[in-house]
N, CA and C atoms as an extended XYZ file, in Angstrom:
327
Properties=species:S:1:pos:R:3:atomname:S:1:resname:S:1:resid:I:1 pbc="F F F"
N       -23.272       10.444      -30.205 N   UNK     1
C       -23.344        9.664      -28.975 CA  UNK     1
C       -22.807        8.254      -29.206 C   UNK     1
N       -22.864        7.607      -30.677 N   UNK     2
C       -22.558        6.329      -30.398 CA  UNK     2
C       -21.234        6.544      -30.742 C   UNK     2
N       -20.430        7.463      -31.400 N   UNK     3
C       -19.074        7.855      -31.890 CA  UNK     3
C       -18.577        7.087      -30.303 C   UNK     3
N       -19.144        8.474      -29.080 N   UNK     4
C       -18.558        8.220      -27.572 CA  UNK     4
C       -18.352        7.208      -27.032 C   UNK     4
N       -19.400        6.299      -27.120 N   UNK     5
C       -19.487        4.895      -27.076 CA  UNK     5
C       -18.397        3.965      -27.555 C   UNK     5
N       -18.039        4.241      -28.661 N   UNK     6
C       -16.747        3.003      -29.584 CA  UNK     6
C       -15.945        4.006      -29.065 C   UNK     6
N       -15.585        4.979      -28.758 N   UNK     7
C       -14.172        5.505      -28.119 CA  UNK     7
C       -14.058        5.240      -26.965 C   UNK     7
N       -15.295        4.938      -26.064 N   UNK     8
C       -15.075        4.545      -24.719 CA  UNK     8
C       -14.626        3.117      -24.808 C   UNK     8
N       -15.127        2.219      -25.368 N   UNK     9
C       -15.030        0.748      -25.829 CA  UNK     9
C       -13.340        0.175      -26.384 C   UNK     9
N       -12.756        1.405      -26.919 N   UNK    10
C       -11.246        1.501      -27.802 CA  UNK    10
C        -9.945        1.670      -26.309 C   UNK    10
N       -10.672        2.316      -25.450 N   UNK    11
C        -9.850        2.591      -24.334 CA  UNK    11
C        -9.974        1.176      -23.415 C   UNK    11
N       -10.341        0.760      -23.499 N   UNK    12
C       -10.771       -0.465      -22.551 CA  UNK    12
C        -9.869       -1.510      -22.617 C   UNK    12
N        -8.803       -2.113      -21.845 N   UNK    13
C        -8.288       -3.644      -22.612 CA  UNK    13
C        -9.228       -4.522      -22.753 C   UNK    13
N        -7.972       -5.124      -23.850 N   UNK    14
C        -9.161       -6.395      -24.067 CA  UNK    14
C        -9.629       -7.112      -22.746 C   UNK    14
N        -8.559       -7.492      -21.977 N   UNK    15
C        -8.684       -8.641      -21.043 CA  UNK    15
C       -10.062       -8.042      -20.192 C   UNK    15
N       -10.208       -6.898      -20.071 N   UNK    16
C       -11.172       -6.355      -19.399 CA  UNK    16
C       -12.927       -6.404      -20.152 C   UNK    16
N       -12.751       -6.496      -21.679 N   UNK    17
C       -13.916       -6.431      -21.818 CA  UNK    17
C       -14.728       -7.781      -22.290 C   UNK    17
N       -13.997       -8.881      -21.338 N   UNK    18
C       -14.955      -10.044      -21.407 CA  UNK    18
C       -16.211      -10.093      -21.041 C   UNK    18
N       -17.168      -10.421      -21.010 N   UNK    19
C       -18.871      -10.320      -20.722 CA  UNK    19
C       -18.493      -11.311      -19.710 C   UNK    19
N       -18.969      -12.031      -18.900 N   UNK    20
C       -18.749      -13.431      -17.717 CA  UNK    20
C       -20.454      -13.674      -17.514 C   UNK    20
N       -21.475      -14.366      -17.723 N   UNK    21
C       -22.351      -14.744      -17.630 CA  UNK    21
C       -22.754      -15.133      -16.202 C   UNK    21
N       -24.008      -14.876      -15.802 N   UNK    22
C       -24.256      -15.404      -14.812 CA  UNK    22
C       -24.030      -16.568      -13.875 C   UNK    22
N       -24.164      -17.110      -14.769 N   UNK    23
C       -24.346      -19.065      -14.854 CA  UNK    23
C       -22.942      -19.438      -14.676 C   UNK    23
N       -21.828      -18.735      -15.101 N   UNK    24
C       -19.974      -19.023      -15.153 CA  UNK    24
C       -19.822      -18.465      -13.959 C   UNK    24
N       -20.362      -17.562      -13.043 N   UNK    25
C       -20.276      -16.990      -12.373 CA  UNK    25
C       -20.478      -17.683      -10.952 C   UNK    25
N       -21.695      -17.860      -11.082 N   UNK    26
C       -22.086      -19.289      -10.196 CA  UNK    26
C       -20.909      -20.245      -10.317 C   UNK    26
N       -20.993      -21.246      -11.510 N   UNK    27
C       -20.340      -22.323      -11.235 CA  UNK    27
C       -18.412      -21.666      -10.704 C   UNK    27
N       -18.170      -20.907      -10.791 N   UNK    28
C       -17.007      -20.066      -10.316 CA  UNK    28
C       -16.912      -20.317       -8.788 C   UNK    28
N       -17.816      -19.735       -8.785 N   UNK    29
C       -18.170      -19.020       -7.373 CA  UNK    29
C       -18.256      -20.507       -6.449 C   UNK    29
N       -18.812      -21.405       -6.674 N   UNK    30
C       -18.991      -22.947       -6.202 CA  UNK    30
C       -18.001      -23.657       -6.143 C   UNK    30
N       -17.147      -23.528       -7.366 N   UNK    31
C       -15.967      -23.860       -7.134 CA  UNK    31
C       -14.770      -23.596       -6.254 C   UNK    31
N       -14.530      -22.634       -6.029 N   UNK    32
C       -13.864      -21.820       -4.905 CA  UNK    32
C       -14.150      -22.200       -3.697 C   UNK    32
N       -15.729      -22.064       -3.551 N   UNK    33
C       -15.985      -22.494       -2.262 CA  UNK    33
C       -15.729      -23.960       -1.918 C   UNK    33
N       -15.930      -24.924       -2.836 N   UNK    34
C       -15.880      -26.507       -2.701 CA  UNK    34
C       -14.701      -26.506       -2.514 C   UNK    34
N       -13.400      -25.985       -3.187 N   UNK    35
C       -12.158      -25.986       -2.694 CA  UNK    35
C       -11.638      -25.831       -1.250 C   UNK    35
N       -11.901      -24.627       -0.705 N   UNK    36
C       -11.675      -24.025        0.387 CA  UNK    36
C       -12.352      -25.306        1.288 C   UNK    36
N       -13.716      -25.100        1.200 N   UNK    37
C       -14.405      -26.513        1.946 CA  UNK    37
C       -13.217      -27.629        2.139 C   UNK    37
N       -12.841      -28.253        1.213 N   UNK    38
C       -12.321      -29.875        0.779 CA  UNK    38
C       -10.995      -29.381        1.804 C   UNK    38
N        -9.932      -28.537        1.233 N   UNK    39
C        -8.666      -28.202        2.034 CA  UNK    39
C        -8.914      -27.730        3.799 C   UNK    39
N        -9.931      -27.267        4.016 N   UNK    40
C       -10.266      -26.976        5.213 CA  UNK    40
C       -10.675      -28.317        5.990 C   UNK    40
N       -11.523      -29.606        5.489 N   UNK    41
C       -12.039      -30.596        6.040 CA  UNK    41
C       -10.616      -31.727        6.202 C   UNK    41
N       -10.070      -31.893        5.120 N   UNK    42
C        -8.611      -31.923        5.665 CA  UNK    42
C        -7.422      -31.661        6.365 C   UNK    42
N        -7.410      -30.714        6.561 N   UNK    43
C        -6.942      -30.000        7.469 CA  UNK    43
C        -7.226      -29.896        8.843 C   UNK    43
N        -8.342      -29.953        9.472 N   UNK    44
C        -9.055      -30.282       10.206 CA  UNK    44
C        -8.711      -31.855       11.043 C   UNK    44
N        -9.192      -32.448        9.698 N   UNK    45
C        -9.197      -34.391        9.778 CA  UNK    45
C        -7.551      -34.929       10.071 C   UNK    45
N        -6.657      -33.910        9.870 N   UNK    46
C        -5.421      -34.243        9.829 CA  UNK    46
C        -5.027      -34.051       11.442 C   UNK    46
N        -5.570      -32.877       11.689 N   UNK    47
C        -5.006      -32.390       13.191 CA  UNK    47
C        -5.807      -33.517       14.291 C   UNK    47
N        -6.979      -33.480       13.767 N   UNK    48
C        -7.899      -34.362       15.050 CA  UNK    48
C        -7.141      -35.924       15.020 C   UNK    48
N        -7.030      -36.569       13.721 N   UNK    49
C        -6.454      -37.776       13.537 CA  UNK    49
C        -4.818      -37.778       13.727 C   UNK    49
N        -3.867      -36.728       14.088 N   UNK    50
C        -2.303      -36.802       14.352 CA  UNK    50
C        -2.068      -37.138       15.381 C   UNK    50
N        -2.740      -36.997       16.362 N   UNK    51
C        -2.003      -36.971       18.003 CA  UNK    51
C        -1.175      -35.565       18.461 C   UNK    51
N        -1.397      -34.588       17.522 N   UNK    52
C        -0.722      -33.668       17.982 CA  UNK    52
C        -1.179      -32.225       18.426 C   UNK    52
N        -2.560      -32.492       18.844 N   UNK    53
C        -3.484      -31.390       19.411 CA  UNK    53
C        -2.694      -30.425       19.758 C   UNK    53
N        -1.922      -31.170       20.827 N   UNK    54
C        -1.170      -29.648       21.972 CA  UNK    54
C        -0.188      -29.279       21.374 C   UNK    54
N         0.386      -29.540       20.475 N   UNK    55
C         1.587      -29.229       20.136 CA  UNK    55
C         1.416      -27.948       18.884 C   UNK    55
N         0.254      -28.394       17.991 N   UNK    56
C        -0.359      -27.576       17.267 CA  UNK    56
C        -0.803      -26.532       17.914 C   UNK    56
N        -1.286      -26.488       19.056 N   UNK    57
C        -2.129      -25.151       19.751 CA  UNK    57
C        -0.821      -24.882       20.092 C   UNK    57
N         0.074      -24.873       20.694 N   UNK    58
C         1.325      -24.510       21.341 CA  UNK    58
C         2.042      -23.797       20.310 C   UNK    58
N         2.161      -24.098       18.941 N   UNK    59
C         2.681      -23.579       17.849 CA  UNK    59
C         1.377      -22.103       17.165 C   UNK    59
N         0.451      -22.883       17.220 N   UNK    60
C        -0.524      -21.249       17.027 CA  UNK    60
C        -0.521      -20.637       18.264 C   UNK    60
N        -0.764      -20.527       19.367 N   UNK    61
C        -0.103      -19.405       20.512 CA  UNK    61
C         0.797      -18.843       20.444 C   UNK    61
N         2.043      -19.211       19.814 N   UNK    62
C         2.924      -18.696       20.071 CA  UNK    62
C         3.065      -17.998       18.174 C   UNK    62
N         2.875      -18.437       17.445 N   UNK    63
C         3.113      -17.343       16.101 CA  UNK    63
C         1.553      -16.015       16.331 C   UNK    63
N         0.746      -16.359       17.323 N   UNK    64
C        -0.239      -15.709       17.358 CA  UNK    64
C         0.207      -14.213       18.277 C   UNK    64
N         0.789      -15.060       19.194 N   UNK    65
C         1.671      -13.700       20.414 CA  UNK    65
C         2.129      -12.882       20.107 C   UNK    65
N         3.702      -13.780       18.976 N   UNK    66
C         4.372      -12.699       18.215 CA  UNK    66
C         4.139      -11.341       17.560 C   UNK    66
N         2.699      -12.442       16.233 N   UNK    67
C         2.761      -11.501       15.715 CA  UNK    67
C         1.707      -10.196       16.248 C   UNK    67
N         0.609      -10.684       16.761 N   UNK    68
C         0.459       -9.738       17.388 CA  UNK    68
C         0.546       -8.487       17.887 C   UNK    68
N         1.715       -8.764       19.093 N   UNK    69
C         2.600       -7.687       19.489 CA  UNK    69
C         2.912       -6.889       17.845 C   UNK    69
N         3.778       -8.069       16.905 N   UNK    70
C         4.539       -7.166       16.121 CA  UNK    70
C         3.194       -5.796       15.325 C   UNK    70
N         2.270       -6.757       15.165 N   UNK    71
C         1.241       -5.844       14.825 CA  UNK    71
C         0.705       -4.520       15.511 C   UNK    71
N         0.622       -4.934       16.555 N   UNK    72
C        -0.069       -4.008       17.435 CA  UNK    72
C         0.943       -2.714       18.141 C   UNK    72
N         2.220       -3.292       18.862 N   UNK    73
C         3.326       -2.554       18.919 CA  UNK    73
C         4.180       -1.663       18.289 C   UNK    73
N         4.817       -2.566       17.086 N   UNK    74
C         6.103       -2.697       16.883 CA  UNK    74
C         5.807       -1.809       15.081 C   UNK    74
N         4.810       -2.631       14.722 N   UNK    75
C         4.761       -1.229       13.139 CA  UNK    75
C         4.506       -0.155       13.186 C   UNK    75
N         3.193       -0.296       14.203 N   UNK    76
C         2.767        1.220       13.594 CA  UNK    76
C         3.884        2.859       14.324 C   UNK    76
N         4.276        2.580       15.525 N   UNK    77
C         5.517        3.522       15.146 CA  UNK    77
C         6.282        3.456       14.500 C   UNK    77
N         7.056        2.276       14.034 N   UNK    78
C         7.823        2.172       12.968 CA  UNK    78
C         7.156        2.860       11.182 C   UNK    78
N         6.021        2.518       10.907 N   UNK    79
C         5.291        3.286        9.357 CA  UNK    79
C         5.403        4.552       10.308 C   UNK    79
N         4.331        5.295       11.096 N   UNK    80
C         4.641        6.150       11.364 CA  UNK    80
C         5.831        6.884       11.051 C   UNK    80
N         6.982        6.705       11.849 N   UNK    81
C         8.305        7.453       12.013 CA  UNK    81
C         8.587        7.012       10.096 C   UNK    81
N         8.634        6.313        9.894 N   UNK    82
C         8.716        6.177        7.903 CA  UNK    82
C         8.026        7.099        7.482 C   UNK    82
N         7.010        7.612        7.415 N   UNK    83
C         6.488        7.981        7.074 CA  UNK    83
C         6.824        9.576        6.876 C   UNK    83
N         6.851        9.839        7.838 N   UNK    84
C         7.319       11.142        8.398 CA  UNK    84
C         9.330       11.337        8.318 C   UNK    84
N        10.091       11.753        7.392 N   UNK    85
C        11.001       11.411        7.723 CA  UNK    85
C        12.444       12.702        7.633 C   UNK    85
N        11.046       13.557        7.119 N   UNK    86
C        11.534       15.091        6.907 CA  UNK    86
C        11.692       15.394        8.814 C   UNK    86
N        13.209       15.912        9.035 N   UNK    87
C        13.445       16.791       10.439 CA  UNK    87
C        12.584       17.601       10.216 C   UNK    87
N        11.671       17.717       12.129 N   UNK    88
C        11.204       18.534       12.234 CA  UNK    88
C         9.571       18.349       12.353 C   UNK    88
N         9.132       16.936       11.605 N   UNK    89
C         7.797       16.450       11.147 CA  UNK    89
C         7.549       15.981       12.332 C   UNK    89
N         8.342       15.475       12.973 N   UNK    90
C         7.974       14.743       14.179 CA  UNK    90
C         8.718       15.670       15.420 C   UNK    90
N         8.115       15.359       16.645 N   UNK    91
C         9.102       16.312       17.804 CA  UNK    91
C         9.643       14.734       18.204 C   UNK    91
N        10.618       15.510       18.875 N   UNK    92
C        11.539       15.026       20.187 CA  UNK    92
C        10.943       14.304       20.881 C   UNK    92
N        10.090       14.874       21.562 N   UNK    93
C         9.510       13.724       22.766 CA  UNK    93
C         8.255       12.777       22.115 C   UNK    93
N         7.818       12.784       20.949 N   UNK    94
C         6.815       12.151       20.096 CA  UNK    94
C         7.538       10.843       19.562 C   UNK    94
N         8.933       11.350       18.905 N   UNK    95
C         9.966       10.483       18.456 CA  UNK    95
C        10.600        9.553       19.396 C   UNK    95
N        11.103        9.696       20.859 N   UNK    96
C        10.757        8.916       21.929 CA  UNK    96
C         9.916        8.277       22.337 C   UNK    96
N         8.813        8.747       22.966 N   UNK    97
C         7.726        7.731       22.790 CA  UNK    97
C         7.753        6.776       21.903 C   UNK    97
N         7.604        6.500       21.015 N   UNK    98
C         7.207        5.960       19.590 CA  UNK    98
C         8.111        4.648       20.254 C   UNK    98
N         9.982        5.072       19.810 N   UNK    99
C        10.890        4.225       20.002 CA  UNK    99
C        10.826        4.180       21.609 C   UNK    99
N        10.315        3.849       22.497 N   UNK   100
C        10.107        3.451       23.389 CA  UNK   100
C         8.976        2.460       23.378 C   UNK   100
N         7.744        2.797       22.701 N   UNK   101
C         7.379        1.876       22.273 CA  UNK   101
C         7.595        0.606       21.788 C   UNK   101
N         8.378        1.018       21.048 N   UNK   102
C         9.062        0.175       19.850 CA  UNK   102
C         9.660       -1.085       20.875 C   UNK   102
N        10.619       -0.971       21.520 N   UNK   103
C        11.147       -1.253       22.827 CA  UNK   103
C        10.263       -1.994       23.477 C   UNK   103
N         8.887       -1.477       24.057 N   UNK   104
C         8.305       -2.296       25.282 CA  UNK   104
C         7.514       -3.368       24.271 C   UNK   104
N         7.306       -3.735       23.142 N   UNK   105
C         6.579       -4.518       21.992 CA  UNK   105
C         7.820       -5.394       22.160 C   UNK   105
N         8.810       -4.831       21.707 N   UNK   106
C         9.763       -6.201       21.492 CA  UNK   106
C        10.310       -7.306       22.621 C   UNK   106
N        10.154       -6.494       23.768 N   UNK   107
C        10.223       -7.006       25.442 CA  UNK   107
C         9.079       -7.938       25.507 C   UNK   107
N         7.295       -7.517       24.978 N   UNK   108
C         6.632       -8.310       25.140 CA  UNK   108
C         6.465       -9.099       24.547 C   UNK   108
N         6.757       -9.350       23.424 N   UNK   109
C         6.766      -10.508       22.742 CA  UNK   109
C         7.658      -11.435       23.034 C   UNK   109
């Protein structure tokens, strides 16, 4: 049984068999967050203090629209039809649809 053990231990990379302590774990974990915090409160402090409220919302509406659509529309028939690319996997009028789809996504955006 302990043979199994050091052969399980031999398969392992190194980089993988660091121990990470609780306590590193925490202060890790705090760190990350204090980051995110600090860049976020800036970020923030930058937009309220620019003068450029509307212009900023005007710029997230509109990469928000896009992508959107592109999300919601425009891939998933596209992976779909990828996906599938053997004749025959897909019909005729399935394969229409789709690229008709495809079509009314790019109109709405």
């Amino acid at each position: 049984n302990n043979n199994n053990n050091n052969n399980n231990n031999n398969n392992i990379p190194p980089h993988h068999q660091q121990v990470v302590s609780r306590k590193q774990m925490l202060i890790t974990t705090l760190v990350r967050i204090s980051m995110v915090a600090i860049v976020l409160s800036i970020s923030f402090g930058a937009i309220e203090n620019s003068g450029v409220n509307q212009a900023f919302s005007d710029v997230v509406a509109l990469i928000g629209g896009v992508s959107g659509s592109l999300l919601g529309f425009i891939l998933p028939p596209l992976l779909y039809m990828g996906a599938y690319k053997e004749p025959g996997e897909i019909g005729a009028l399935s394969r229409v649809i789709m690229i008709s789809i495809v079509i009314i996504g790019m109109f709405v955006s």
